[in-house]
C-alpha positions as a printed NumPy array, in Angstrom:
array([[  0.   ,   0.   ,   0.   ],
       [  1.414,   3.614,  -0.718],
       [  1.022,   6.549,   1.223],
       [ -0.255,   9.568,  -1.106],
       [  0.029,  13.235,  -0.337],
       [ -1.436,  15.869,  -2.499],
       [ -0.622,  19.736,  -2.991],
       [ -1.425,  22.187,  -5.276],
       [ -5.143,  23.581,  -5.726],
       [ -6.217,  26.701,  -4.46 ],
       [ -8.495,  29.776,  -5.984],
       [ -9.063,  30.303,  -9.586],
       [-11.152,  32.527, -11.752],
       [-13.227,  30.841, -14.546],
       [-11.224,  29.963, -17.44 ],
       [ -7.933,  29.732, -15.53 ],
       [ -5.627,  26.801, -14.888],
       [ -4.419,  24.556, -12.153],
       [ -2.081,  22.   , -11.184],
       [ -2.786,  19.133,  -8.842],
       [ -0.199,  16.878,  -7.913],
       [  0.473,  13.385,  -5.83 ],
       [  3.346,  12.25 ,  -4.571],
       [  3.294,   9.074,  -3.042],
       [  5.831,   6.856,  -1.151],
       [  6.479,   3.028,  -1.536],
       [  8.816,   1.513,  -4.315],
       [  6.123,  -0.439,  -5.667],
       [  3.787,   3.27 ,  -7.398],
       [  4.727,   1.573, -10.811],
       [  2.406,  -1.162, -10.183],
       [ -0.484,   0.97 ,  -9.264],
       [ -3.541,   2.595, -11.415],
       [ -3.606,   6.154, -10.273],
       [ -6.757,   8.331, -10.429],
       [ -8.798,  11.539,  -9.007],
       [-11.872,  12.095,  -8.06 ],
       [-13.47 ,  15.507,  -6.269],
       [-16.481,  15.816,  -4.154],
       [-18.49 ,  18.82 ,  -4.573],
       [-20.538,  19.986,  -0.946],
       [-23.403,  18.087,  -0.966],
       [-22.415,  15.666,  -3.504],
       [-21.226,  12.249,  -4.021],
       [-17.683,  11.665,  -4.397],
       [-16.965,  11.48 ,  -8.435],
       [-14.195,  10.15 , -10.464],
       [-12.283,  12.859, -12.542],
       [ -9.28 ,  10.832, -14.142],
       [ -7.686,   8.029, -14.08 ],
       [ -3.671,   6.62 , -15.727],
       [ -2.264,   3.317, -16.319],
       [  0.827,   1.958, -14.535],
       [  2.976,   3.221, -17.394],
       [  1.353,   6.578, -18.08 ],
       [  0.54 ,   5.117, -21.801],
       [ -3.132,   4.744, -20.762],
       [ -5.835,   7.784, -20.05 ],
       [ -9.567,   7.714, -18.862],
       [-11.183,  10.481, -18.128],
       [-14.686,  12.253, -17.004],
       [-16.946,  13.197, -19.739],
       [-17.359,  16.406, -17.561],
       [-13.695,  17.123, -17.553],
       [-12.83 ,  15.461, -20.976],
       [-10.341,  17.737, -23.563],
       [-10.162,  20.461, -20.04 ],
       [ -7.788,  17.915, -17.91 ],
       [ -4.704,  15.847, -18.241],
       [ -3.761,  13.352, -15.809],
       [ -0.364,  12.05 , -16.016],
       [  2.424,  10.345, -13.994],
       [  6.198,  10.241, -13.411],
       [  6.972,   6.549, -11.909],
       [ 10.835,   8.066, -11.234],
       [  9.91 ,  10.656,  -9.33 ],
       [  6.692,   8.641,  -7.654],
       [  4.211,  11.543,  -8.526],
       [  0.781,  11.67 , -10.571],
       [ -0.616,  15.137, -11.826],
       [ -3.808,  16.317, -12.766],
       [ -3.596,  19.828, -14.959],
       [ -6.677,  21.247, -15.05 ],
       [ -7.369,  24.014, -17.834],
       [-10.15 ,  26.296, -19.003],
       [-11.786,  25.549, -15.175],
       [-15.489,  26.493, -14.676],
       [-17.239,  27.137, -11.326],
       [-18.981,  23.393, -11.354],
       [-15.274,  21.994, -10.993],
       [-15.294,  23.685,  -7.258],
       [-14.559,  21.007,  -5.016],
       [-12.053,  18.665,  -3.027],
       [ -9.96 ,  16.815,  -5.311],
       [ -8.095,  13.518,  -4.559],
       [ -5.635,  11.096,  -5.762],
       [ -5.883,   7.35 ,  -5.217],
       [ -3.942,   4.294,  -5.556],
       [ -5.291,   0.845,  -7.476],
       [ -4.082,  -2.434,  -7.778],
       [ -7.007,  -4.081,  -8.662],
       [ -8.22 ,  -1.78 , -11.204],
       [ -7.206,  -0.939, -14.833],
       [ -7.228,   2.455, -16.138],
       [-10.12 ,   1.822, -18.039],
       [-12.329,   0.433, -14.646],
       [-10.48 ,   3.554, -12.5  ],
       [-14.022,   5.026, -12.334],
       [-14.606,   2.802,  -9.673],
       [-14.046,   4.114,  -6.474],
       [-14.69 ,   1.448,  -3.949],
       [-11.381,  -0.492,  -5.378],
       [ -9.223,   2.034,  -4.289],
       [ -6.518,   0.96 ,  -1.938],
       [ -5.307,   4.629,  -0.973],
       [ -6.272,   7.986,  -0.892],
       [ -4.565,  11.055,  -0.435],
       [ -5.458,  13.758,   2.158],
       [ -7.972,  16.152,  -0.768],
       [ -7.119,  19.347,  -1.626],
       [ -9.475,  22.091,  -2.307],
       [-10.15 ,  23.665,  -6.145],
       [-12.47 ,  26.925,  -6.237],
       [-13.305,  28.395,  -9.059],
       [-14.888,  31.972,  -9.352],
       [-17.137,  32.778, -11.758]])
């Protein structure tokens, strides 16, 4: 199991960017799928993203499709999520998690999640 923490986010106007990123500890981060999800107040947690082992591999939100890139740097142990052209209904706690069970194309599912990182709030201003 790996041990994820999360920086980045913060307060953004409407069409801005951010960066999210996850750096995790454990020698075995190659081996895992790597996603994010966000959880709007009042909402259910939702998936946003999610990479393969190698990076090769992308899934992603219809709600956040061609506006986000997720990607992944297995020497450095880290997984991003740059988030362009954001809109107010992106406002929320973002997180990374950790798979082993999952492939990229299942990381939607959020119960099969080994790890999760602490969230880290994204508000966006209209």
């Amino acid at each position: 199991q790996v041990q994820l923490v999360q920086s980045g986010g913060g307060l953004v106007q409407a069409g801005g960017s951010l960066r999210l990123s996850c750096a995790a500890s454990g020698r075995t981060f190659r081996s895992y799928t790597m996603g994010w999800f966000r959880q709007a107040p009042g909402n259910q947690r939702a998936f946003v993203a999610a990479v393969s082992w190698s990076g090769g591999g992308t899934y992603y939100a219809d709600s956040v499709k061609g506006r986000f890139t997720i990607s992944r740097d297995n020497a450095k142990n880290t997984v991003s999520l740059q988030m362009n052209n954001l809109k107010p209904e992106d406002t929320a706690v973002y997180y990374c998690a950790a798979t082993s069970t999952l492939s990229y194309r299942e990381g939607w599912r959020d119960t099969e999640y080994n790890s999760w990182g602490q969230g880290t709030l994204v508000t966006v201003s209209s």
